[in-house]
C-alpha positions, 0 to 999 in steps of 0.5 A: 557474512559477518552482521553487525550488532547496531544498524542505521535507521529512521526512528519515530519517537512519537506522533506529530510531523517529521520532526518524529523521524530521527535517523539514528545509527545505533539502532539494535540489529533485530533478533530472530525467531525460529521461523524468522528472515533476516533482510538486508534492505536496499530500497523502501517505498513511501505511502500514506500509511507511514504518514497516516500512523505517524500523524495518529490519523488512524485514531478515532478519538482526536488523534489519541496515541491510544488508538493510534495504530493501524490496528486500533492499538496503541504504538510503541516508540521508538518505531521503525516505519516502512511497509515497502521493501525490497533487499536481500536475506542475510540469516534466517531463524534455526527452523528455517533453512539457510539455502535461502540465504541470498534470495532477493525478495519482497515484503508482504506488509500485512503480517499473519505472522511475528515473532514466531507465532500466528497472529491474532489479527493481523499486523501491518509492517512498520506500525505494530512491528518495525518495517523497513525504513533502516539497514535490516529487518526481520519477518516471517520467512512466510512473508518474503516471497522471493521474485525473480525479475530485470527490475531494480530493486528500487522498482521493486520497492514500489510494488508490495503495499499499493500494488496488494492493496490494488490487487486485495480490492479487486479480488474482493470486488471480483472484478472480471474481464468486461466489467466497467471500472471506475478508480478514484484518486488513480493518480496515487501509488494504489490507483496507478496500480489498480489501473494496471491491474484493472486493465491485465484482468480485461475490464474497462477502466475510467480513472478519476484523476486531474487534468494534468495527470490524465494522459499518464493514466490513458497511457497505463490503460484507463479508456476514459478519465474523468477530472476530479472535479467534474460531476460524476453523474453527468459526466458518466450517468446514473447506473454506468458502472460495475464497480468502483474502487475508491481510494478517496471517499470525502463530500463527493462520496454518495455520487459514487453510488449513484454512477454504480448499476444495481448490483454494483460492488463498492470496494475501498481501502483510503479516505484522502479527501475524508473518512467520513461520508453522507449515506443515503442508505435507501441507495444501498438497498434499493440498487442491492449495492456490495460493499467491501472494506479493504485491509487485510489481504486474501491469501492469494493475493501476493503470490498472485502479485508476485506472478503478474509482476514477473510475467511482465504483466504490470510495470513499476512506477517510479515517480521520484528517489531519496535517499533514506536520510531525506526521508522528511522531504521525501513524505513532503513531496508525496502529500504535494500529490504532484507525482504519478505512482510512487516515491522510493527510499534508497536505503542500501 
């Protein structure tokens, strides 16, 4: 086929609100390295990430654009946000073969590879590198893993960053068949799909969610949900679980450590309601906690994904569609927090 020189994209000129987002159609087609794919995209996910880098969240000095990336760096502009994608390769670098042409894939978004060479550390699709909020992208052909599956490619799209980041925290966690589970924040892309995942690998999930959303939860698998308003040590008791999996942290952070047995593992990869959290130290020690910070994915993780996802075993969760120019309403109805799983950018 024939590519264009120019493509249609949303670009984020700098830190601050969606004024940011500009859709503009002169972006310049992405040039390939030796060991790079050529994606056409056709649908794209909205998550915390893409709000977090654009708001310099991520920053530890109040928001300063130096640090403001997602690995500490600072970005440069204009960039093209999206760590969700879902299309089809259109070209591929000279080292790799064009058979692949036509395979529709997903995007694995942390990177070990760009622009031709390994990684120092790790990159984060649509934060050190352009994503997939525009009409092409380019990655490492490593990292788009071809799927075969009867979902849309809008479902898809709602699987590779919240579902590895689900699956990256059990692993971590090793969670096992009949160990007891609590997932906090369950109603978000990540928790919805940790229930999902908790549930496939045979443990008993309670998910920490608010009172309307709790029957969708139940439906996905959680047997227990607990209102996130409600105190986790009398509702649950002291020493009730085996792991938890937050995605939450904020004030009523120590309680999750007070609900873990001894020997319990702490996994946690979000800080919605706050990053920073009271530490009673003799808790860790005393109880022999494991914690686990979770960003970059252990190499099985994806193509584990990948499996479960066309053997059936999870299912998309598709809460609202936007078209890629709607952007800017589509992140505002993602921070209402009033949907269960995720929102997609239609972007073909």
């Amino acid at each position: 086929m024939t590519l264009p020189t120019h493509m249609t994209g949303i670009a984020m000129i700098g830190h601050g609100g969606p004024e940011m987002l500009q859709l503009r159609h002169d972006l310049p087609l992405p040039e390939l390295a030796a060991t790079d794919v050529l994606i056409r995209v056709t649908a794209a996910g909205v998550n915390n990430t893409d709000i977090n880098t654009r708001i310099g969240w991520y920053s530890k000095g109040d928001n300063d654009a130096e640090d403001a990336g997602w690995g500490g760096n600072a970005l440069t502009f204009p960039r093209i946000q999206g760590a969700d994608i879902c299309g089809h390769i259109v070209a591929t670098g000279p080292d790799i073969t064009d058979a692949r042409i036509g395979e529709r894939v997903i995007v694995e978004p942390c990177l070990q590879e760009a622009d031709g060479a390994l990684l120092q550390s790790p990159w984060y699709i649509g934060s050190e590198c352009d994503g997939g909020f525009a009409q092409y992208v380019r990655v490492a052909a490593r990292h788009a893993y071809p799927i075969t599956s009867p979902l849309t490619d809008t479902e898809l799209a709602s699987f590779p960053c919240s579902y590895s980041t689900a699956e990256n925290m059990l692993t971590r966690a090793n969670l096992r068949a009949g160990d007891r589970v609590l997932v906090t924040g369950a109603s978000g892309g990540v928790g919805s799909a940790t229930v999902q995942l908790a549930r496939a690998r045979g443990a008993e999930v309670i998910a920490q969610t608010s009172a309307a959303k709790i029957q969708t939860l139940m439906d996905l698998g959680a047997v227990q949900c607990v209102d996130r308003q409600d105190d986790l040590r009398a509702v649950l008791g002291e020493n009730s679980v085996d792991v938890v999996i937050d995605l939450v942290a904020g004030p009523g952070w120590p309680a999750l450590l007070d609900v873990l047995r001894p020997f319990g593992r702490y996994a946690v990869a979000g800080a919605i309601a706050g990053p920073l959290v009271e530490l009673d130290v003799r808790t860790l020690y005393l109880k022999d906690l494991s914690f686990y910070g979770c960003t970059i994915l252990e190499p099985q993780v994806f193509g584990n994904l990948i499996k479960r996802i066309e053997a059936g075993e999870i299912k998309p969760l598709v809460a609202e569609t936007y078209p890629l120019a709607d952007i800017a309403k589509a992140q505002e109805s993602f921070q209402a927090k009033s949907h269960v799983g995720k929102i997609v950018l239609m972007v073909d």
